[in-house]
N, CA, C and O atoms as a DFTB+ gen file, in Angstrom:
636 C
 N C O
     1  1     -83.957     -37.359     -22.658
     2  2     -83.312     -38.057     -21.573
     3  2     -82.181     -37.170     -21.030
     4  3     -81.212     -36.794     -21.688
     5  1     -82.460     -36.856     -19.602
     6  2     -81.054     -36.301     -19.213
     7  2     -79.566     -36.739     -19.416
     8  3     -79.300     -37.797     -19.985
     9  1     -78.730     -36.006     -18.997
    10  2     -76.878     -36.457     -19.405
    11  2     -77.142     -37.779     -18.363
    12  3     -77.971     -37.787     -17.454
    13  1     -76.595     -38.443     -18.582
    14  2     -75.922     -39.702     -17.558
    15  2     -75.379     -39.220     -16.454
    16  3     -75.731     -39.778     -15.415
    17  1     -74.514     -38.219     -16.359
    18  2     -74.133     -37.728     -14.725
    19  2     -75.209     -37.160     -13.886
    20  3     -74.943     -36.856     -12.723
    21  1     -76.441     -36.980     -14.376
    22  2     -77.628     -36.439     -13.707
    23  2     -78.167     -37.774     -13.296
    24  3     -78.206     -38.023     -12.091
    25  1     -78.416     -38.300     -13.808
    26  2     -79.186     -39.596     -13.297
    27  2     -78.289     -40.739     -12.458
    28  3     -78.864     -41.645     -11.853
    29  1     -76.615     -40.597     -12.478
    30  2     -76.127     -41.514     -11.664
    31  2     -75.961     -40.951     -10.462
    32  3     -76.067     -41.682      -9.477
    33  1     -75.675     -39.584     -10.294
    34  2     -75.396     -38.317      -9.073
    35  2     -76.055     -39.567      -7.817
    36  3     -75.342     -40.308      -7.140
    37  1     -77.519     -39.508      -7.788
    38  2     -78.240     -40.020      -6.723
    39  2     -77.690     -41.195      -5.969
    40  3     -77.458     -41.299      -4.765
    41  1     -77.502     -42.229      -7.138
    42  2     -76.857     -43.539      -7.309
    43  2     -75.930     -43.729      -6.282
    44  3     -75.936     -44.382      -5.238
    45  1     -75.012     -42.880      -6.927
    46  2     -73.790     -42.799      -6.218
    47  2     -73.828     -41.951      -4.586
    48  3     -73.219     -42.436      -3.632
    49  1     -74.158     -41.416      -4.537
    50  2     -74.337     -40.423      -3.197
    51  2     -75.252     -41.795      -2.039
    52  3     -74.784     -42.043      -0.928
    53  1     -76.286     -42.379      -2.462
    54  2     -76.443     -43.431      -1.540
    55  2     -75.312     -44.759      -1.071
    56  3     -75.187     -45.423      -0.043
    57  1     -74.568     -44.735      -2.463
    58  2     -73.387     -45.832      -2.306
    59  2     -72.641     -45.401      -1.343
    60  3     -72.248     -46.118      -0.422
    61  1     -72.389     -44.231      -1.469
    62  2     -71.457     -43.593      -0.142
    63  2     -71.450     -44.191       1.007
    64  3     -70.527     -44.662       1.671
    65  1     -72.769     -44.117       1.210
    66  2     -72.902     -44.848       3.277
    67  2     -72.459     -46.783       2.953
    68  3     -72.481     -47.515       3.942
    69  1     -72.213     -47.206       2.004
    70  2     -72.120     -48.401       1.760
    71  2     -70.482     -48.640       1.628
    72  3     -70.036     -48.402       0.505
    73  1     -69.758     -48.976       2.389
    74  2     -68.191     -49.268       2.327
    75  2     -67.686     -50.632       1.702
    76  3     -68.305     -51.695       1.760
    77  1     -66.364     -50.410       1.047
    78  2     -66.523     -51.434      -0.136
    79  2     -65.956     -52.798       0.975
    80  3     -65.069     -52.633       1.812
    81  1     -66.440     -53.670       0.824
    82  2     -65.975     -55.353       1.820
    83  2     -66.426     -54.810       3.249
    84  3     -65.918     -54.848       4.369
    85  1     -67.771     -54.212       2.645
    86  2     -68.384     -54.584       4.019
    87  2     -68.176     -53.554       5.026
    88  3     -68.928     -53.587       6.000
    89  1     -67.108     -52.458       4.950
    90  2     -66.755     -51.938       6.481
    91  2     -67.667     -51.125       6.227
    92  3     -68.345     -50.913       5.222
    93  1     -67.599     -50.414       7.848
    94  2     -68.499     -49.387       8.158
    95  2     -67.998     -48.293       7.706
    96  3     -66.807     -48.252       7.395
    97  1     -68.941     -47.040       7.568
    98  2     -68.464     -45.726       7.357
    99  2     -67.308     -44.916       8.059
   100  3     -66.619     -43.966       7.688
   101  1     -67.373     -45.767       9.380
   102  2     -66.340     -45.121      10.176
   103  2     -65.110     -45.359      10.166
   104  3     -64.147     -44.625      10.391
   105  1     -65.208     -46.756       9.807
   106  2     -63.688     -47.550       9.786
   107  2     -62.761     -46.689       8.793
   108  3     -61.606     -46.301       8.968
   109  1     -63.851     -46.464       7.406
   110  2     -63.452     -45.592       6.368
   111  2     -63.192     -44.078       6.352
   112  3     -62.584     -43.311       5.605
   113  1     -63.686     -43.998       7.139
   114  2     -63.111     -42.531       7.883
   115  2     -62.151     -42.588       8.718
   116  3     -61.415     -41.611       8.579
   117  1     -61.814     -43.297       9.537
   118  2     -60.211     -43.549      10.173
   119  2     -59.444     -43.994       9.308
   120  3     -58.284     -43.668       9.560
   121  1     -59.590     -44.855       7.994
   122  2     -58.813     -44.978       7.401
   123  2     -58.080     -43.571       6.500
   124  3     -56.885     -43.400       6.257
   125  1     -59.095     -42.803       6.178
   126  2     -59.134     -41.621       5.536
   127  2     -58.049     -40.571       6.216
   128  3     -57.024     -39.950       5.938
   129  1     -59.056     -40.818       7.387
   130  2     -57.781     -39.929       8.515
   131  2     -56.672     -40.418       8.088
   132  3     -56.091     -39.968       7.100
   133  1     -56.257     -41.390       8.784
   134  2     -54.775     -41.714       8.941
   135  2     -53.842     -41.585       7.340
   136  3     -52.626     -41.410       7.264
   137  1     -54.662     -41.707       6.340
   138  2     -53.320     -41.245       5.038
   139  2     -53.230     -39.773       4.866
   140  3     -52.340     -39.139       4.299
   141  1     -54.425     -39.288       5.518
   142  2     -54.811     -37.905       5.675
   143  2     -53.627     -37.033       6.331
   144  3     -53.083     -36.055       5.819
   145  1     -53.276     -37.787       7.953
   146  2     -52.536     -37.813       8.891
   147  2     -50.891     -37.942       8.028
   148  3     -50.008     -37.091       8.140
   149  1     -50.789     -39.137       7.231
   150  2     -49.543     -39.580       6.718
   151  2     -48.804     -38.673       5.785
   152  3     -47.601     -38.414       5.734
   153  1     -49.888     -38.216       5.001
   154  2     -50.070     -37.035       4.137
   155  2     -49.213     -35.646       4.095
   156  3     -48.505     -35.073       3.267
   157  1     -49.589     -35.449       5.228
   158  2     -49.541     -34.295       6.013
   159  2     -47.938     -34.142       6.975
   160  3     -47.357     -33.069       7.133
   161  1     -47.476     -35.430       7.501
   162  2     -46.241     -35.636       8.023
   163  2     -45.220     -35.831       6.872
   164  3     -44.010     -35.641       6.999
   165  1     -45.777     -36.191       5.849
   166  2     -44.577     -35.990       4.621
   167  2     -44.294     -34.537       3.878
   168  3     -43.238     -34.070       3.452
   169  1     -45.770     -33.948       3.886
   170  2     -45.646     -32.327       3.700
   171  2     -44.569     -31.596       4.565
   172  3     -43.742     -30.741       4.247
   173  1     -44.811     -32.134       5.628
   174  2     -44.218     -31.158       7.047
   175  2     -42.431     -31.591       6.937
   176  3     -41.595     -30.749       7.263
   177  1     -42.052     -32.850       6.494
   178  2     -41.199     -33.033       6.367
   179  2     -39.854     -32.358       4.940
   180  3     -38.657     -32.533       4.715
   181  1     -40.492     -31.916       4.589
   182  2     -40.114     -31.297       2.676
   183  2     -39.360     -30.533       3.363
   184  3     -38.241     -31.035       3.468
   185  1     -39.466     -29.441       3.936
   186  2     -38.321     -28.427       3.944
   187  2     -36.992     -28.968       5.101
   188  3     -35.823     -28.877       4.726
   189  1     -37.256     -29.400       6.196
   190  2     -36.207     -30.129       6.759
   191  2     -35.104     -30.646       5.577
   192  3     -34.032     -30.189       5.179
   193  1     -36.035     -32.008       5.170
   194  2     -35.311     -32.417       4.226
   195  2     -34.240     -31.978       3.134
   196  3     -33.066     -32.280       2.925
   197  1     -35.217     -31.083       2.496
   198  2     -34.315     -30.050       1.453
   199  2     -33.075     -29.637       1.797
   200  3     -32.016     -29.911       1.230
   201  1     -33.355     -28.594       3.280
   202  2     -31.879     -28.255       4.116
   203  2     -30.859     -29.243       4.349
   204  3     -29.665     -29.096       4.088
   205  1     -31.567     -30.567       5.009
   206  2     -30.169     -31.627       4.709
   207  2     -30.221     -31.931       3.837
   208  3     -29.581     -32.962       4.046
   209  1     -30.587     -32.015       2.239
   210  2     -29.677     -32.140       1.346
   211  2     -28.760     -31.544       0.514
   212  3     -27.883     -32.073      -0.169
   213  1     -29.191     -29.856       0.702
   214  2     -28.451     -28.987       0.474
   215  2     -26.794     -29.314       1.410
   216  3     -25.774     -28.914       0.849
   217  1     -26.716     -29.715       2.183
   218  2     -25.637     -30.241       2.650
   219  2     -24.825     -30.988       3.105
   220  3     -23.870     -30.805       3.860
   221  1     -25.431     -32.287       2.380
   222  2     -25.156     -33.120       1.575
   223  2     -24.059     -33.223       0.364
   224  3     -24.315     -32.818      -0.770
   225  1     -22.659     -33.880       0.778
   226  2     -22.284     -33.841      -0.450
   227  2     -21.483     -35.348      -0.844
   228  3     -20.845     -35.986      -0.006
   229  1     -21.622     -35.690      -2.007
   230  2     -22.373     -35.165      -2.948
   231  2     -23.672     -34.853      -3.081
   232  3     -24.227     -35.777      -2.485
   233  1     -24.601     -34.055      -3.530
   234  2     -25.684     -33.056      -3.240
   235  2     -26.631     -34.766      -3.969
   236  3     -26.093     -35.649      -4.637
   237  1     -27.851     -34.713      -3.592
   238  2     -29.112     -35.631      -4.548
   239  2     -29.475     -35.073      -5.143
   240  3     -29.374     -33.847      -5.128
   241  1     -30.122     -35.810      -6.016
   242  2     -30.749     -35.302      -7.413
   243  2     -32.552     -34.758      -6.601
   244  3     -33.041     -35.530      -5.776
   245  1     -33.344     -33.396      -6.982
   246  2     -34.961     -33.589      -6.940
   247  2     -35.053     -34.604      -6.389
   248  3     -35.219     -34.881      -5.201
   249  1     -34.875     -35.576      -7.843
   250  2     -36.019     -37.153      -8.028
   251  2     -35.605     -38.066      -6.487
   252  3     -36.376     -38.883      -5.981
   253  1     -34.247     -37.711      -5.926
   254  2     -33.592     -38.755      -4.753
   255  2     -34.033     -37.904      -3.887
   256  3     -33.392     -38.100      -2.855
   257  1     -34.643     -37.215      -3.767
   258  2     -34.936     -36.301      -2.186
   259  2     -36.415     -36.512      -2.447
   260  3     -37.043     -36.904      -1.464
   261  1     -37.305     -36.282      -3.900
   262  2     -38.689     -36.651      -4.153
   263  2     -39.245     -37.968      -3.282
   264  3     -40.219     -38.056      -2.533
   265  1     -37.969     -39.227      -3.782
   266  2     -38.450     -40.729      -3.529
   267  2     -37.960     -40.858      -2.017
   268  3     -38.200     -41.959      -1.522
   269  1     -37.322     -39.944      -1.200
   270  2     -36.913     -40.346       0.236
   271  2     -38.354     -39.887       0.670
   272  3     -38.974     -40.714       1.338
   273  1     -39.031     -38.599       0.370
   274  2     -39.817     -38.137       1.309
   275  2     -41.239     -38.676       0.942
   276  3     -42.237     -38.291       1.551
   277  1     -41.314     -40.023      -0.573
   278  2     -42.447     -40.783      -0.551
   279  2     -43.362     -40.021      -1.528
   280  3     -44.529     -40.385      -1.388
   281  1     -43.209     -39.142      -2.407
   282  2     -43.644     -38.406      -3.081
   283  2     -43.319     -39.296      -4.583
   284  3     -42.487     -40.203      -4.618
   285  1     -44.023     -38.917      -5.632
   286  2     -43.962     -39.412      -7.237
   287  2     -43.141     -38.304      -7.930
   288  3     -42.057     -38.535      -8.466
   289  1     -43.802     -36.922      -7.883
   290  2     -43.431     -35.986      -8.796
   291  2     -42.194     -35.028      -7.702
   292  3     -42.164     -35.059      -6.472
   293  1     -41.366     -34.316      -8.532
   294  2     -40.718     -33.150      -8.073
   295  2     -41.163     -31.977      -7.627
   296  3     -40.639     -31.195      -6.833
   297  1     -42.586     -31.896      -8.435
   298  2     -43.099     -30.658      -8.343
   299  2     -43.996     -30.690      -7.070
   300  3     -44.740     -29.711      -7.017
   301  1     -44.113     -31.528      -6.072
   302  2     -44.528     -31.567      -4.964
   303  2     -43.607     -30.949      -3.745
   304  3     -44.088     -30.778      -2.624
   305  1     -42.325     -30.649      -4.044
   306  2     -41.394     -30.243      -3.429
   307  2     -41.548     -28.497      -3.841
   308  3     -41.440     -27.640      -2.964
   309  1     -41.836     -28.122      -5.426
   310  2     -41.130     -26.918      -6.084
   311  2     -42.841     -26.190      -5.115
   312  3     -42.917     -25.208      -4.377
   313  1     -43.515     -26.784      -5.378
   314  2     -45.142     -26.178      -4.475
   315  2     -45.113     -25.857      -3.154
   316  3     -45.614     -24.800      -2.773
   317  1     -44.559     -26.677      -2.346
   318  2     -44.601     -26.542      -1.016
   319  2     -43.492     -25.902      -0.301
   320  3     -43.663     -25.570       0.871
   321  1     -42.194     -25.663      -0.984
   322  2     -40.801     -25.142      -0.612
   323  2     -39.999     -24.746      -1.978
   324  3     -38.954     -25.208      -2.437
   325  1     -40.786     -23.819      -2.412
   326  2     -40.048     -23.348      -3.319
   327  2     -38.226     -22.648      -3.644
   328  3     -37.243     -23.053      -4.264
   329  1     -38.446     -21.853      -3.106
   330  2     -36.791     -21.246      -2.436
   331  2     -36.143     -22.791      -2.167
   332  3     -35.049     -22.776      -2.731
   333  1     -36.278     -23.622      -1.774
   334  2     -35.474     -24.555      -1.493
   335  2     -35.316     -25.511      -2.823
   336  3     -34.247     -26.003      -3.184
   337  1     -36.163     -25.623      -3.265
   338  2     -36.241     -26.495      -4.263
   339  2     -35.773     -25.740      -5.177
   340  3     -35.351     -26.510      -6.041
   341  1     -35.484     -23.995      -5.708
   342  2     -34.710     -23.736      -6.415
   343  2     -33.167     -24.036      -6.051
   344  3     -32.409     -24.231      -7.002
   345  1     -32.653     -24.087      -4.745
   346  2     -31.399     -23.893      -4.388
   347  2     -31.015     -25.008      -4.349
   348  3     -29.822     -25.220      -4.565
   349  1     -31.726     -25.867      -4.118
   350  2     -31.263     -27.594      -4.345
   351  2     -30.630     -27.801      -5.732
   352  3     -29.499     -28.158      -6.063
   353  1     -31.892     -27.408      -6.544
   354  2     -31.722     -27.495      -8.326
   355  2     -30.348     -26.769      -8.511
   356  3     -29.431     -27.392      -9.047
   357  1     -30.179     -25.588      -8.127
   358  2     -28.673     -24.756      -8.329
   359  2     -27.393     -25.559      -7.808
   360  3     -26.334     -25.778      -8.396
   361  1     -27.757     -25.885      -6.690
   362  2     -26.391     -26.729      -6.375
   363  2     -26.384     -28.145      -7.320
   364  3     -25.307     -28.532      -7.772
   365  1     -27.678     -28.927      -7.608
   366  2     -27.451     -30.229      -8.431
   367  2     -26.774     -29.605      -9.350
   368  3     -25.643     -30.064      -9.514
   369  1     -27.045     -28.771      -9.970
   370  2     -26.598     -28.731     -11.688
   371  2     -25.317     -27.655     -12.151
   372  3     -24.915     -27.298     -13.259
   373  1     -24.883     -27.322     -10.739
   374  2     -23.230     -26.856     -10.451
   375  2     -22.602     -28.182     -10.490
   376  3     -21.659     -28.458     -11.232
   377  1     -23.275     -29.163      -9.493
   378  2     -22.475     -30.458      -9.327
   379  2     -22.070     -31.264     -10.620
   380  3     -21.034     -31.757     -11.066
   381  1     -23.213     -31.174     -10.955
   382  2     -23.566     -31.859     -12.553
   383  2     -22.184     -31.819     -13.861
   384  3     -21.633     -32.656     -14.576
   385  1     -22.054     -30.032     -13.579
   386  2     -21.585     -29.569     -14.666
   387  2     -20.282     -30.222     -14.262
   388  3     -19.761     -31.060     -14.998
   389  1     -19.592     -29.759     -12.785
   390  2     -18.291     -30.176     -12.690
   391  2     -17.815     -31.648     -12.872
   392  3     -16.764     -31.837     -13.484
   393  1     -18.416     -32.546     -12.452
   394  2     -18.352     -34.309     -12.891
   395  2     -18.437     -34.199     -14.310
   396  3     -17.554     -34.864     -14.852
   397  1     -19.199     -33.584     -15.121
   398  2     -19.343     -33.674     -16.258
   399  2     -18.294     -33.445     -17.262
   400  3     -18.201     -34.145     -18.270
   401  1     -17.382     -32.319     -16.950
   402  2     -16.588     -31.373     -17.218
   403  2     -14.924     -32.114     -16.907
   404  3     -13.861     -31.950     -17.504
   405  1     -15.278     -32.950     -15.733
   406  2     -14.044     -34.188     -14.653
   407  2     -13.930     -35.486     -16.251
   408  3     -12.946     -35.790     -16.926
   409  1     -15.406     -35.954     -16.352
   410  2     -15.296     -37.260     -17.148
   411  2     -14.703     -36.703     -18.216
   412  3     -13.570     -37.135     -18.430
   413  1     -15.232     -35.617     -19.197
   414  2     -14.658     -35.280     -20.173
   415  2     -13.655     -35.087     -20.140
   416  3     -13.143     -36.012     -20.771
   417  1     -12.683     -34.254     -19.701
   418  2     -11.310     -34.477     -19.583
   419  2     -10.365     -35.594     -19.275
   420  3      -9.155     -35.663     -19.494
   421  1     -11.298     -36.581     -18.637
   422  2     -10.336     -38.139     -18.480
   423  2     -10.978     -38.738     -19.597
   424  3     -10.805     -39.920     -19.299
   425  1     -11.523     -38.753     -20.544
   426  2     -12.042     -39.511     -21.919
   427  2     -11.072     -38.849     -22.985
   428  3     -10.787     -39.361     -24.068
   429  1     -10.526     -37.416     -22.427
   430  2      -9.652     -36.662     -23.664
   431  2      -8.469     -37.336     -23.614
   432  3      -7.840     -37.604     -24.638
   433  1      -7.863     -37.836     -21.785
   434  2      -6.904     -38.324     -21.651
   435  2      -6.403     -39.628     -22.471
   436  3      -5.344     -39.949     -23.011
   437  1      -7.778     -40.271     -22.290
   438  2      -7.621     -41.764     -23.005
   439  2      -7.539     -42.052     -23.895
   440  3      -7.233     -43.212     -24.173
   441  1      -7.829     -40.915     -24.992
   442  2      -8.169     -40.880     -26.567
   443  2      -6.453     -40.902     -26.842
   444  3      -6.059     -41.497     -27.845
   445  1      -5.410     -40.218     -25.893
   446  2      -4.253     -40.014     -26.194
   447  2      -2.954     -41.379     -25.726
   448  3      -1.779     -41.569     -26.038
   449  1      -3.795     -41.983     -24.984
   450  2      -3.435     -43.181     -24.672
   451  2      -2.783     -44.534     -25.848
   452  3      -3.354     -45.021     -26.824
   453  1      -1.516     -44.822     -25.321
   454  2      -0.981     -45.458     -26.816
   455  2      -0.645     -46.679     -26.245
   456  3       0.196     -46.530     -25.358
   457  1      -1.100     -48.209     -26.479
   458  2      -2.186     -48.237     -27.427
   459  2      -3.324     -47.924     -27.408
   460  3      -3.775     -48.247     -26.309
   461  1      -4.134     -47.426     -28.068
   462  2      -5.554     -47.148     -27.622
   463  2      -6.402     -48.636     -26.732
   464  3      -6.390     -49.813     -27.094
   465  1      -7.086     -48.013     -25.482
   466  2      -7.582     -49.024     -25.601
   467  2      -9.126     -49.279     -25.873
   468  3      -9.663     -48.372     -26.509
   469  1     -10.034     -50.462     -25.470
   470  2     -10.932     -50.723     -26.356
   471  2     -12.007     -50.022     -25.151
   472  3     -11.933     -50.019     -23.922
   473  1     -13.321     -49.270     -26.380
   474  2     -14.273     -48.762     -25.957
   475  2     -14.996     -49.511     -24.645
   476  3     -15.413     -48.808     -23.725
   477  1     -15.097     -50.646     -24.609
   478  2     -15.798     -51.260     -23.549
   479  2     -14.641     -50.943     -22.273
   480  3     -15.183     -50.627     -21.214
   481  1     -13.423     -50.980     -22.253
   482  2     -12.753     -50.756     -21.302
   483  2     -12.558     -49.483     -20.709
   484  3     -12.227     -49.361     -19.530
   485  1     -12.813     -48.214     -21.734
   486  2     -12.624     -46.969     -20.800
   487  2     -14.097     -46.898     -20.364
   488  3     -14.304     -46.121     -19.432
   489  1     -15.237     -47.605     -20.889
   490  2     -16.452     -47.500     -20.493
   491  2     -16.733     -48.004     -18.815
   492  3     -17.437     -47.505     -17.937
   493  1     -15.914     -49.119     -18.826
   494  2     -15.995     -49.724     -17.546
   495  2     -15.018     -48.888     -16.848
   496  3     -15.440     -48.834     -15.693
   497  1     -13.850     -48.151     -16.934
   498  2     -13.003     -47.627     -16.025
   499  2     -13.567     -46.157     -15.482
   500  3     -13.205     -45.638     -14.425
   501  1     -14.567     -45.568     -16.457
   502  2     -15.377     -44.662     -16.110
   503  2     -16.270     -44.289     -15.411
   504  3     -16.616     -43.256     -14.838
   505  1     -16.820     -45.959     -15.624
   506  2     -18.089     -45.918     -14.531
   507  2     -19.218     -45.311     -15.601
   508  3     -20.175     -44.825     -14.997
   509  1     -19.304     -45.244     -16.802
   510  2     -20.050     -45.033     -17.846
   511  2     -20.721     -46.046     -18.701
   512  3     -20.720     -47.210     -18.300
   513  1     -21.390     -45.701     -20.020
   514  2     -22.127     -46.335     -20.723
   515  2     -21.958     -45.665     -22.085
   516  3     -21.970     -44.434     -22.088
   517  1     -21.801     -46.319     -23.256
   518  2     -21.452     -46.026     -24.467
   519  2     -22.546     -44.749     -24.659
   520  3     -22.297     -43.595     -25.010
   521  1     -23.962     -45.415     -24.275
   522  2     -25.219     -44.022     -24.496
   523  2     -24.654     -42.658     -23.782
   524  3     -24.670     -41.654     -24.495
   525  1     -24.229     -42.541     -22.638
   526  2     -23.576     -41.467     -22.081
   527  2     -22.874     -40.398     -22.829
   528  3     -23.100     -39.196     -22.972
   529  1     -21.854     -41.286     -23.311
   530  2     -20.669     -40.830     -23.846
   531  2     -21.192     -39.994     -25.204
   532  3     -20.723     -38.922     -25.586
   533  1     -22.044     -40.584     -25.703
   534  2     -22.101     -40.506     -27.308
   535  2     -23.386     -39.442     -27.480
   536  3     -23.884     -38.849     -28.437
   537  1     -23.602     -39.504     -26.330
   538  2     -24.961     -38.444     -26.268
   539  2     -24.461     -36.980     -25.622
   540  3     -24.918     -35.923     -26.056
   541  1     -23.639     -37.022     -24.721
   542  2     -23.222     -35.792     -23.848
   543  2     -21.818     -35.289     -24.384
   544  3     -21.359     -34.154     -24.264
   545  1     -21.055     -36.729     -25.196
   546  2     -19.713     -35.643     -25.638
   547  2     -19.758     -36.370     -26.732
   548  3     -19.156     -37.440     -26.826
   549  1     -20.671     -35.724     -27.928
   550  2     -20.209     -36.354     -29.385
   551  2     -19.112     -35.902     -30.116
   552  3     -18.640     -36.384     -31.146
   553  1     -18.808     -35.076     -29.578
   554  2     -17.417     -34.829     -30.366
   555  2     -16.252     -35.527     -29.925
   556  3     -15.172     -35.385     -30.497
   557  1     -16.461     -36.486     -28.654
   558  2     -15.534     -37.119     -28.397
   559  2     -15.502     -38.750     -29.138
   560  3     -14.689     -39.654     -28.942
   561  1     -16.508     -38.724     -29.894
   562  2     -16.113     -39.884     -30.671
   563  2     -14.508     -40.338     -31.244
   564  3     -13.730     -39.760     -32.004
   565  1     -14.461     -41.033     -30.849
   566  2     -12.935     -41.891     -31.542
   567  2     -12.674     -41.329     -32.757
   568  3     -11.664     -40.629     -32.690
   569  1     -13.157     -41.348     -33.807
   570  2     -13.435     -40.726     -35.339
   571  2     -12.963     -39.173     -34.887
   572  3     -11.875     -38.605     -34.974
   573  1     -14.224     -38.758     -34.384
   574  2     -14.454     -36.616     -34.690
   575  2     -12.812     -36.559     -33.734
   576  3     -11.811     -35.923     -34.064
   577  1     -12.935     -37.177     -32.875
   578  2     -11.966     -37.051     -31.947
   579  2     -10.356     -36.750     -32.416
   580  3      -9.680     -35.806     -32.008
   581  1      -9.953     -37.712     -33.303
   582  2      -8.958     -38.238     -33.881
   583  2      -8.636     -37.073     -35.331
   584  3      -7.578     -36.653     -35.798
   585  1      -9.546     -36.923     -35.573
   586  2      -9.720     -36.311     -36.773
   587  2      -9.344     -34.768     -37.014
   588  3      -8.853     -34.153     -37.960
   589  1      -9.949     -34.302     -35.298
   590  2      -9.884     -32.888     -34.972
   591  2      -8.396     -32.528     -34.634
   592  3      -7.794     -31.476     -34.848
   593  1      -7.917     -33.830     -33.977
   594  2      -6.315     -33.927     -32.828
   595  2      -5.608     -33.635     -34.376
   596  3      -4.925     -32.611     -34.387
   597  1      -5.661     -34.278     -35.499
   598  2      -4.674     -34.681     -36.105
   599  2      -4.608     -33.380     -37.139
   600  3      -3.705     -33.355     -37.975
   601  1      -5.801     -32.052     -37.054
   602  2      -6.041     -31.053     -37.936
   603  2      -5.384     -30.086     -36.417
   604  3      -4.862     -29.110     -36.955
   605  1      -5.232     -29.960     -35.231
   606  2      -4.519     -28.968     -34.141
   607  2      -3.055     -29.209     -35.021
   608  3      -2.483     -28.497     -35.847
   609  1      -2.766     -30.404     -34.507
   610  2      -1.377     -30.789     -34.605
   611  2      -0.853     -30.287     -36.039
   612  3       0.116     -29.530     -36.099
   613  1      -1.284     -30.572     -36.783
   614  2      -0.851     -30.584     -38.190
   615  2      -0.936     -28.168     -38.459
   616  3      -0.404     -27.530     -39.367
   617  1      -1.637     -27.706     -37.478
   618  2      -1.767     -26.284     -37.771
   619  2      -0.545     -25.983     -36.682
   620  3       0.176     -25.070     -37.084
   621  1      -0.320     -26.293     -35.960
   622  2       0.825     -26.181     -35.026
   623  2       0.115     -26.056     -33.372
   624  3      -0.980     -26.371     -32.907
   625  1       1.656     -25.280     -32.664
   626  2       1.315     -25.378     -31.275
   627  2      -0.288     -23.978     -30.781
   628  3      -1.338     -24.082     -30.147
   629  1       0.295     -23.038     -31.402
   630  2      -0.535     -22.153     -31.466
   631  2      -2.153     -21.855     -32.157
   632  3      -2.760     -20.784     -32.172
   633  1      -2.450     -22.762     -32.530
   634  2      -3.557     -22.824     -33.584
   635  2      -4.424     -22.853     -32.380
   636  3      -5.647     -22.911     -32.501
C-alpha cells in the first residue's frame, strides 16, 4: 500500500475548486488578495516605523513597535530592516541600562532611610514589583544590603 500522502494528494487537489461555506473560487481569491494586499502594506510600513521610533523618547521596546505594525514575532522586523532593528535594539538597551542604573540608586537611597520603610511601600513609590527587585538587584536585599553597609562602615571611609 502506498504512504497516505500519495493517495490523499488527488483528494485534496479536487477539494481545491470546492470553497469552504459554499463560496466560489473567486471570492477566495479576492479574499486571498486582499490579506495578500494587507500583508504587504505592513511590510512596507517596518522601516518608516523603526525611524519614528528611533526618535521616540522614551525609545519602545521591539515587542511595542512589533504589536503597532500587527506583526507576532520581532524577528519579522530583524528580516525585513535589519540595520534598523539593530539600532532600535542599541538605543532600547542604552535606555534600559540607564532607568535601571536610576531605580537602583533610589532603592540604595531608601535602604538608608530612618525609619525604614515597609517593602510594599518603596515597591509602590517605585513603580516596581518585589519580582523586579529581587531578580535584577539581589544584592539589594534588605539582609545582603544591610549586612554589606554595616561591613563598609565598620572598615572605614576609605575601604
Amino acid at each position: 500500500m502506498p504512504p497516505l500522502r500519495w493517495t490523499v494528494l488527488p483528494q485534496v487537489s479536487a477539494m481545491r475548486s470546492i470553497a469552504p461555506s459554499g463560496r466560489s473560487a473567486r471570492s477566495c481569491a479576492a479574499l486571498s488578495g486582499k490579506i495578500e494586499g494587507q500583508r504587504r502594506a505592513r511590510v512596507a510600513a517596518i522601516e518608516p516605523t523603526l525611524e519614528q521610533a528611533l526618535q521616540e523618547s522614551p525609545p519602545p521596546s521591539l515587542r511595542q513597535v512589533t504589536k503597532r505594525l500587527g506583526f507576532s514575532a520581532t524577528c519579522v522586523l530583524k528580516a525585513h530592516a535589519p540595520d534598523l532593528y539593530e539600532r532600535l535594539k542599541t538605543h532600547w538597551q542604552a535606555y534600559a541600562r540607564i532607568r535601571r542604573t536610576e531605580l537602583q540608586n533610589k532603592l540604595k537611597a531608601v535602604l538608608q532611610e530612618k525609619p525604614p520603610p515597609s517593602l510594599r511601600s518603596v515597591y509602590s513609590r517605585q513603580g516596581v514589583t518585589e519580582s523586579i527587585v529581587n531578580t535584577s538587584f539581589p544584592d539589594l536585599r534588605r539582609g545582603n544590603w544591610i549586612a554589606t553597609s554595616a561591613i563598609s562602615a565598620a572598615a572605614g571611609p576609605g575601604a
